[in-house]
C-alpha positions as CSV (number, residue, x, y, z in Angstrom):
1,X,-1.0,113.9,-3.7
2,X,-3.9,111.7,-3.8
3,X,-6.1,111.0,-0.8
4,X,-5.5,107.7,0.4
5,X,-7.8,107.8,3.0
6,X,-10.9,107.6,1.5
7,X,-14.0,106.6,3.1
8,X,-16.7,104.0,2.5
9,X,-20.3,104.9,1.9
10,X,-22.6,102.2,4.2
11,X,-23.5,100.9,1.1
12,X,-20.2,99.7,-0.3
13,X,-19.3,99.3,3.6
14,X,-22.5,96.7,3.6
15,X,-21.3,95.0,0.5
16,X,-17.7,94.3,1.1
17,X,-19.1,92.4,4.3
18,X,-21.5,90.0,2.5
19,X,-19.0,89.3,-0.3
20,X,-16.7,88.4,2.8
21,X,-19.5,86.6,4.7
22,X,-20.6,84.8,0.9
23,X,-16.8,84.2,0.8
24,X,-17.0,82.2,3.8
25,X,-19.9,80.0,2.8
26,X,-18.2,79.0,-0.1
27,X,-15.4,78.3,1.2
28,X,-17.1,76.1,4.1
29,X,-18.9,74.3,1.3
30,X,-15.1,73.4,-0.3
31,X,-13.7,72.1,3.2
32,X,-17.2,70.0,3.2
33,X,-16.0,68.6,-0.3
34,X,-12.6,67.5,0.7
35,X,-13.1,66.3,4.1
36,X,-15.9,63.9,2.2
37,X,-13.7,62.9,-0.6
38,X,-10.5,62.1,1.5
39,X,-13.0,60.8,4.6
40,X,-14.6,58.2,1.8
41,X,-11.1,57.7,0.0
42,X,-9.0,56.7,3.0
43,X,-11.6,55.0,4.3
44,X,-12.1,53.0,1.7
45,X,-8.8,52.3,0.7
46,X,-7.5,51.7,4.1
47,X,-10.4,49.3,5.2
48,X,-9.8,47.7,1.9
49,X,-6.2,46.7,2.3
50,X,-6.8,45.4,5.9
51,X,-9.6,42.9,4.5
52,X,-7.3,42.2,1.3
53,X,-4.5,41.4,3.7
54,X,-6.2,39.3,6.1
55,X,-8.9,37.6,4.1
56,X,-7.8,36.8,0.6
57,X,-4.6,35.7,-0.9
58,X,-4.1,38.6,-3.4
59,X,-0.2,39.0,-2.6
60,X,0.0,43.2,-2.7
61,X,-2.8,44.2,-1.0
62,X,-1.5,47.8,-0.8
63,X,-2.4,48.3,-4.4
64,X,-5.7,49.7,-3.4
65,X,-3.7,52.9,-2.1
66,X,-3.4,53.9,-6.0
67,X,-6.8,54.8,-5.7
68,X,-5.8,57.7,-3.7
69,X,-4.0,59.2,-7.3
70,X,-7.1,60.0,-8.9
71,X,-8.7,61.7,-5.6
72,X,-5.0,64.3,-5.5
73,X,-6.1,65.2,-8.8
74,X,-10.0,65.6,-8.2
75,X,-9.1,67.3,-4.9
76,X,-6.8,69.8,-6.6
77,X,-8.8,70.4,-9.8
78,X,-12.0,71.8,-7.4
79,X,-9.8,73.9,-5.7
80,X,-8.3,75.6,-8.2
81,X,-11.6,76.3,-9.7
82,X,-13.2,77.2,-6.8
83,X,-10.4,79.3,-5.8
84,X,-10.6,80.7,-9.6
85,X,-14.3,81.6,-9.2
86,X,-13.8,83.9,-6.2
87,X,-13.3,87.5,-6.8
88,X,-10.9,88.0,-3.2
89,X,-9.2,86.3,-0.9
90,X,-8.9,86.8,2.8
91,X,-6.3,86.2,5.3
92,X,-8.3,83.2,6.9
93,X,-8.5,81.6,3.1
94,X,-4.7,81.8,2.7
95,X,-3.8,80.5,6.5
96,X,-6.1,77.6,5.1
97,X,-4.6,76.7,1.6
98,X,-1.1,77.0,2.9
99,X,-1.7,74.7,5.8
100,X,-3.1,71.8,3.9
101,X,-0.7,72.7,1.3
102,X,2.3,72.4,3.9
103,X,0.5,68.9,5.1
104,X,1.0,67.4,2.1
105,X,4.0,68.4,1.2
106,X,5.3,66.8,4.9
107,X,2.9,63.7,3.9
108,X,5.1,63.3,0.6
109,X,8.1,63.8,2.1
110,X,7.2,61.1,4.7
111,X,6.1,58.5,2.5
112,X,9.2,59.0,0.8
113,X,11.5,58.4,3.9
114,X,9.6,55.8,5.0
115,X,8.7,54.2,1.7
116,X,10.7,50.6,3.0
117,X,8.6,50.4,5.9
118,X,5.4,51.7,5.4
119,X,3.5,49.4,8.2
120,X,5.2,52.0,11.2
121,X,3.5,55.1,9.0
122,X,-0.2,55.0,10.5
123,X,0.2,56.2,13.6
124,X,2.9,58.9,12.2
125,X,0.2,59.9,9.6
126,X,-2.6,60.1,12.0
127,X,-0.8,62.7,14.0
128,X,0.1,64.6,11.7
129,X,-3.2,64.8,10.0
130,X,-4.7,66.1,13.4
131,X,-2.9,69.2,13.4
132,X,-4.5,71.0,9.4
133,X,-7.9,69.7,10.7
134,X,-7.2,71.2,14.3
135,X,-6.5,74.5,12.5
136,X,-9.3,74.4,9.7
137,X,-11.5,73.6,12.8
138,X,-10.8,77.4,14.4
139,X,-10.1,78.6,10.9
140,X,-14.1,77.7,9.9
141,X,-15.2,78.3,13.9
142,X,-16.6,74.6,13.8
143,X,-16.3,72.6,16.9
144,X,-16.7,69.2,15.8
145,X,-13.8,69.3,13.0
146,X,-11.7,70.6,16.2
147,X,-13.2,67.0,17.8
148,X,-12.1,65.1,14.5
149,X,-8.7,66.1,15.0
150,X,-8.4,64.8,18.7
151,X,-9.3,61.9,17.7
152,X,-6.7,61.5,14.9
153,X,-4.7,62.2,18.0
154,X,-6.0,59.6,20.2
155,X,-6.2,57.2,17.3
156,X,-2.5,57.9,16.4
157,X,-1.4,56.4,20.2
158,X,-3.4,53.6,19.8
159,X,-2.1,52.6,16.3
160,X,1.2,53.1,17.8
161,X,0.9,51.2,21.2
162,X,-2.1,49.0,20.2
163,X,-0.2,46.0,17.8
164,X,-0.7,44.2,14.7
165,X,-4.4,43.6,15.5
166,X,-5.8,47.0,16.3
167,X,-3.2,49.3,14.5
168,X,-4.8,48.4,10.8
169,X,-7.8,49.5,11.9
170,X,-7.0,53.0,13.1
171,X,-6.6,54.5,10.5
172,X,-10.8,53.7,8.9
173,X,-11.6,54.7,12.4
174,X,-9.6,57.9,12.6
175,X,-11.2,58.7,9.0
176,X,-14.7,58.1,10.4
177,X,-14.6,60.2,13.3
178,X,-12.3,62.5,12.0
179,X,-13.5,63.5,8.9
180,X,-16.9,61.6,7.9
181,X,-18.7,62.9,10.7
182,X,-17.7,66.3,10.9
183,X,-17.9,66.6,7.0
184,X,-21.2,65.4,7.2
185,X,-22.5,67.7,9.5
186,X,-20.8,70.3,7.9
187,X,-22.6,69.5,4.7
188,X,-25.9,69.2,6.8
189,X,-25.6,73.0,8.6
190,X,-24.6,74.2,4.8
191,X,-28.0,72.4,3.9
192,X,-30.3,74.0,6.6
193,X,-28.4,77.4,5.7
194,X,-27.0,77.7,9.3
195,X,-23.5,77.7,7.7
């Protein structure tokens, strides 16, 4: 019988460690990518309808959400190739990719039971966005991601108790504190190599 057990020079031992730590940084740098491109998409789109809704007289102002079809595609075509470029996976990766997967599957599934009242989904949405950024904040051991999803917490009660008037605008707030700001100083410590 073979020897299962065999042992590592500190050479391979030294190499498997930075692929892992390389690993890491790249997958950082894709968590920077999305948290920009949804930040910036719902953002956009969600700011867009309020001002659509309350300022002009363009009768479906929710039509700017279809912009949000091209960014599943974008978002899931540089993940697959970024996950197609790495030779390994570790357990952290795959905690990661399942939980955002899991999120929006339950994000489907709740615009589809909700689809005749989407006006009662923000605050519904928001919380339930907290909780993947909450985890890809101790998955990435990066504080202010951890602080983004608090405040898609807090912003969830307020566009739930907070009314007509203040409940549109959760949901560009939640985005930029959320995601914008972390993302961005993500991308900044992957800039000054600190990442």
């Amino acid at each position: 019988m073979e020897n299962q057990g065999k042992v590592m020079s500190g050479e391979e031992s030294l190499k498997i460690i930075t692929e892992m730590i390389n690993k890491t940084k790249a997958n950082v740098r894709q968590g920077s990518f999305h948290l920009l491109l949804w930040g910036w998409l719902i953002f956009i789109c969600s700011l867009g309808e309020y001002i659509l809704d309350r300022f002009t007289s363009i009768e479906n102002p929710w039509i700017i959400w279809l912009l949000v079809i091209p960014g599943v595609f974008i978002s899931f075509v540089y993940g697959y190739l970024k996950g197609k470029k790495s030779p390994f996976h570790t357990y952290a990766d795959m905690i990661y990719m399942w939980t955002w997967i899991g999120y929006f599957v339950s994000m489907v599934l709740l615009f589809i039971i909700q689809s005749g009242r989407m006006d009662l989904l923000v605050p519904y949405v928001l919380i339930l966005t907290a909780v993947p950024t909450f985890i890809s904040g101790f998955i990435i051991k990066f504080k202010p991601l951890i602080f983004g999803a608090m405040f898609f917490w807090f912003f969830g009660m307020v566009a739930y108790f907070g009314g007509p008037q203040i409940s549109p605008l959760t949901l560009p707030a939640a985005m930029l504190t959320g995601y914008l700001i972390p993302g961005y100083m993500l991308k900044n410590k992957i800039s000054n190599g600190t990442v």
